[in-house]
N, C-alpha and C positions, 0 to 999 in steps of 0.2 A: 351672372350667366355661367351656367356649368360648361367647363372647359372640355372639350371632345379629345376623347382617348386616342392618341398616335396607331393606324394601323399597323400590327404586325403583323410580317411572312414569314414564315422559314422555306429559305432555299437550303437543297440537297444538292452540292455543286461536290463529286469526284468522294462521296462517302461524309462529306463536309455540310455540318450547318451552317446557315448564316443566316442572319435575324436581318431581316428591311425590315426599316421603321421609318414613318410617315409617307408610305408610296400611296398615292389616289386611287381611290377603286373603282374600278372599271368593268362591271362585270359582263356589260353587252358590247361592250366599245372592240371586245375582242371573240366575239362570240367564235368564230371560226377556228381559231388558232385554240379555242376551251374545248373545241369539240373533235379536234383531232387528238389531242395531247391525254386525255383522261381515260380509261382503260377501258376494254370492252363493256364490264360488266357494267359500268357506271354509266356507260353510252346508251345501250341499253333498257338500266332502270330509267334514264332522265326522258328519252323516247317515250316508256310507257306511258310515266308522270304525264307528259306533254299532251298526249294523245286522250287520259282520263279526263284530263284538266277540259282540254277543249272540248270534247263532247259533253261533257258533264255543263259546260256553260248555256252551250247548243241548246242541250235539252231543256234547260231552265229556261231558254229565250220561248222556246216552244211551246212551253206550260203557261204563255204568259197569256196566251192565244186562246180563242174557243174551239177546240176540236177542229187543230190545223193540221193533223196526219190522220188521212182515213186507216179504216180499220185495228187505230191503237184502241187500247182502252181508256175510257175517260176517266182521267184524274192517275193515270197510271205514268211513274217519272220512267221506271223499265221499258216501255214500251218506244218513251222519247226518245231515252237514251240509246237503246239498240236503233233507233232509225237515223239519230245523228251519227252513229257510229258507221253506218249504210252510206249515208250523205257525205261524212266526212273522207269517206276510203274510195270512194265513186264505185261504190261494189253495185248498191242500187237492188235490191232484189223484186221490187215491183209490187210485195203484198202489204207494204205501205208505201204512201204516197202522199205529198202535200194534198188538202184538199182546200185550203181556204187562201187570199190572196195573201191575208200576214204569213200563213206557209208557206208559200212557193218564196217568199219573201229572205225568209230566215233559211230555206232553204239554199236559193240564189246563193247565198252571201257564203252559204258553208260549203257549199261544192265550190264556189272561188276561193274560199281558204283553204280547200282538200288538195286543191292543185299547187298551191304555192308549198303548201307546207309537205305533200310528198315529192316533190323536187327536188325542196332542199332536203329533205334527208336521203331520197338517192344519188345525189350528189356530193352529201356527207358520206354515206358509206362507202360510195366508189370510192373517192379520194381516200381514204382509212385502207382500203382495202388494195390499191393500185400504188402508194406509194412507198418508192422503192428505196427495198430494207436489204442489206448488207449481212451476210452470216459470217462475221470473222472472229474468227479466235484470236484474242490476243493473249500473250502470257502474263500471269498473274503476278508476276516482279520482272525488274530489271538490275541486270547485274552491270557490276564492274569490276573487268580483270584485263590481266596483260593480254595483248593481241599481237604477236609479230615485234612482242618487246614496248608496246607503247602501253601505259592504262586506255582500255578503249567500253564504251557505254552499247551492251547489247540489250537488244529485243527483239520479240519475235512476234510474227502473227501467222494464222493461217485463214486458208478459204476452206468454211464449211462444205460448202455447197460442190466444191473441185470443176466450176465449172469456170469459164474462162472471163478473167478481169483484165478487158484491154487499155494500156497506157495508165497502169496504175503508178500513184506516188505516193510516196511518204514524205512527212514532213515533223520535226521534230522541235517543240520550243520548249523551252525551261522560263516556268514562272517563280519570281521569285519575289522580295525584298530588294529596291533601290532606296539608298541615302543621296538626295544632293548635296553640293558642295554648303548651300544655305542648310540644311539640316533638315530639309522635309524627304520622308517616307513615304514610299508608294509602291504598288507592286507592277514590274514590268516584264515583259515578253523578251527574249533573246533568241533567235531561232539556232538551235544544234546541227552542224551539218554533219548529212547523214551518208557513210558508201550504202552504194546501191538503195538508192533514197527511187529510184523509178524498175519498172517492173515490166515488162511487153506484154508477158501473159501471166498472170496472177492466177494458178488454178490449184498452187498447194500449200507449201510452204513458204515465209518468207522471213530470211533474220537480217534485222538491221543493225548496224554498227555505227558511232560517233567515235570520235578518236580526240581522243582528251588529250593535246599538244597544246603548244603556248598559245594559239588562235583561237581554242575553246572557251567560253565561257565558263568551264568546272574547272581549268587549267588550276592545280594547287588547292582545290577545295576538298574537303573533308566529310565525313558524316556527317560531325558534328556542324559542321559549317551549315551544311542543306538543311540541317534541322532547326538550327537557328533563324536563318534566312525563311522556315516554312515552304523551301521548294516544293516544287511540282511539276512535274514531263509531263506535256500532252500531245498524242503522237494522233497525229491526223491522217486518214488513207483514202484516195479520192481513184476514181477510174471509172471505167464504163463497162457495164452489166452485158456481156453478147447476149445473154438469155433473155433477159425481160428489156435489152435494149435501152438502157436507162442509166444515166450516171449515177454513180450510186457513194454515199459517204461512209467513213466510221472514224468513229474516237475513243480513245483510252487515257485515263489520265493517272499518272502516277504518283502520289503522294512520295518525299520523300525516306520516308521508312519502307517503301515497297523498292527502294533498289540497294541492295546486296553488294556490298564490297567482297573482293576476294572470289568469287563463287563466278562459276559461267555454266550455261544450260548443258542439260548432256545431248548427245548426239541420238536423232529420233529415227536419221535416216541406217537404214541397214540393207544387205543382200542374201536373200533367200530362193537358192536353186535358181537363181542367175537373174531373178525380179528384184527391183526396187521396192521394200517396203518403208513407210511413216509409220512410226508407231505413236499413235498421238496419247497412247495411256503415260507416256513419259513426256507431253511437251511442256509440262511447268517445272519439271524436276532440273533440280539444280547440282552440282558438286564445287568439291573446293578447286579452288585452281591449282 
């Protein structure tokens, strides 16, 4: 008996592959969560497929019948096809019509799958269309330099949108590489704590700081060390949307080779004829410390 090939995925986890192998495939078990995740255009083409697929079956049930849509043409599949296409939309335009019992029959059953099946895709697209998406900038590295005399871990983000995020938070963990005392490896979470980790009104800028003292988890670590380890910062941002009235999430994750020893961001804020400007053409720019 030939032996069945182990499925593989590749997941895209922070710029990273990673290969699953032997996960179960499931491809309707998850239908909902497949149809919000895949990109427009693919939403889309797989609609149209779906919508050819079923009238195209429609009109073949049709054809099986003796001249069960008045005024098509007999023996003509176009003529079926456009009526199932009528039947299946509940558009209905009246200059075809079932005329025999096995019609009205095949028809019954496709105007009850018309309704099911445009529901759920109004349904699907609201939900695609309605849930709520977060516009933040995050910066593109994270630095580490002195702050007030201590090495301290900065980052920044901002709100595209400048409109107002109430009770926002940040939250900061480092993934990394643990050894037990038995000698088993595994990757664990350690949360960084963050100043000014909460925010009242989130509507511009916001830089976050960890402070690498003897209570940190980087307390003594090195470049070399994170790169060994395969670190990673993943900086969480949670709050509530006043506009679309909606809690709304965002994450960033930082490899690390995206944080910069030595180097702190430059300053975005400035004063012009007595206004506060952000200049966001400099918010990834870095200098030496």
């Amino acid at each position: 008996m030939k032996q069945q090939k182990p499925r593989r995925q590749v997941v895209k986890l922070a710029g990273r592959s990673i290969v699953a192998v032997g996960q179960q495939s499931r491809p309707w078990s998850d239908f909902s969560h497949r149809a919000m995740v895949v990109s427009w255009p693919v939403f889309i083409t797989a609609v149209a497929v779906i919508i050819f697929v079923l009238n195209g079956l429609f009109a073949s049930l049709y054809a099986l019948g003796h001249d069960p849509v008045a005024h098509a043409k007999p023996g003509s599949f176009t003529d079926l096809f456009y009526f199932s296409v009528e039947t299946l939309s509940t558009v209905g335009y009246g200059d075809m019509h079932p005329q025999t019992q096995y019609g009205h029959v095949i028809a019954t059953v496709e105007s009850f799958t018309g309704i099911f099946f445009i529901a759920l895709m109004t349904g699907l697209i609201y939900a695609r269309f309605s849930r709520p998406r977060a516009r933040i900038l995050f910066s593109d590295v994270a630095t580490i330099a002195r702050r007030d005399g201590v090495p301290t871990l900065a980052l920044r983000m901002a709100n595209e949108r400048h409109n107002y995020i109430s009770d926002a938070h940040a939250a900061l963990w480092i993934l990394s590489g643990v050894k037990t005392r038995e000698g088993r490896n595994f990757r664990g979470f350690e949360p960084l704590t963050l100043m000014r980790a909460d925010n009242p009104a989130f509507a511009l800028s916001w830089a976050l700081f960890h402070v690498i003292d003897a209570s940190s988890p980087l307390y003594g670590k090195t470049a070399k060390d994170l790169a060994d380890d395969n670190a990673q910062f993943v900086l969480n941002m949670t709050g509530y949307d006043e506009t679309s009235a909606q809690n709304i999430h965002a994450r960033k994750v930082y490899n690390h080779e995206d944080v910069l020893w030595g180097k702190h961001f430059v300053d975005i804020l400035r004063v012009e004829n007595s206004v506060a400007m952000l200049d966001y053409n400099r918010f990834h720019e870095i200098e030496e410390e």
